[in-house]
C-alpha positions, 0 to 999 in steps of 0.5 A: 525077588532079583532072582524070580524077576531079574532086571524087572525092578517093579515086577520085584516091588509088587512083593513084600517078601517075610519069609522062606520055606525050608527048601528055599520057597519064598513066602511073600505079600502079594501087592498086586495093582499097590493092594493094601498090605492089609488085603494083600494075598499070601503067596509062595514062590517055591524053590521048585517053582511052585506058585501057590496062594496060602491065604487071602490075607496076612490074618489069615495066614496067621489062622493057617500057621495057627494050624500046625503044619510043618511044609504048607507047601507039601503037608496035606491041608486037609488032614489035621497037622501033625504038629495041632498040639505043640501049636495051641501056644500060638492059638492062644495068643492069636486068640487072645490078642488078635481074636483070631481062631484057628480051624482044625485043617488049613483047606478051607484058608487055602482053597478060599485064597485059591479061588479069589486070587486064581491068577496067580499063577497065570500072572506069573507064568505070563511074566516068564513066558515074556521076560525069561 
């Protein structure tokens, strides 16, 4: 997070970043306002400076990955994943040990994360405008 937010210590800790695209995109909870890492949002910081909310939640996210897709950044979350078949093992196991369910496109994760955590992006932009 040094790099996104350099010299801005509690700009870096309102993120629990997990994992990278790959591309270099940063996957990360988003701990706005000490959220709940619960509640927290999934949001990606992409290696061409994209600034995208995935899911409402960690369960969530899990229920798009459930999905298939190869580049949540790039792939079109509309269309049924390339990859449906080769991930039924993952959606068994959220099923079975998370009871979580997994929709056949991933738009309807995003586009609910999209529209409760709009800001995002303008949260960010706002920090570069002042700090970059």
């Amino acid at each position: 997070m040094a790099a996104w937010f350099p010299n801005d210590v509690a700009m870096q800790q309102q993120f629990a970043v997990f994992g990278r695209g790959s591309t270099g995109s940063v996957y990360a909870l988003w701990l706005r306002d000490n959220l709940d890492t619960e509640l927290a949002p999934v949001i990606v910081l992409g290696s061409e400076g994209e600034l995208l909310v995935l899911a409402t939640n960690s369960l969530e996210f899990c229920r798009l990955l459930g999905c298939g897709y190869d580049e949540l950044e790039w792939d079109d979350l509309t269309q049924k994943a390339s990859g449906w078949n080769a991930t039924q093992p993952l959606r068994n196991w959220l099923a079975t040990n998370l009871s979580i369910d997994c929709p056949p496109t991933g738009d309807s994760i995003v586009s609910a994360a999209k529209q409760q955590f709009s800001g995002f992006p303008d949260f960010i932009q706002q920090w570069q405008r002042e700090n970059l």
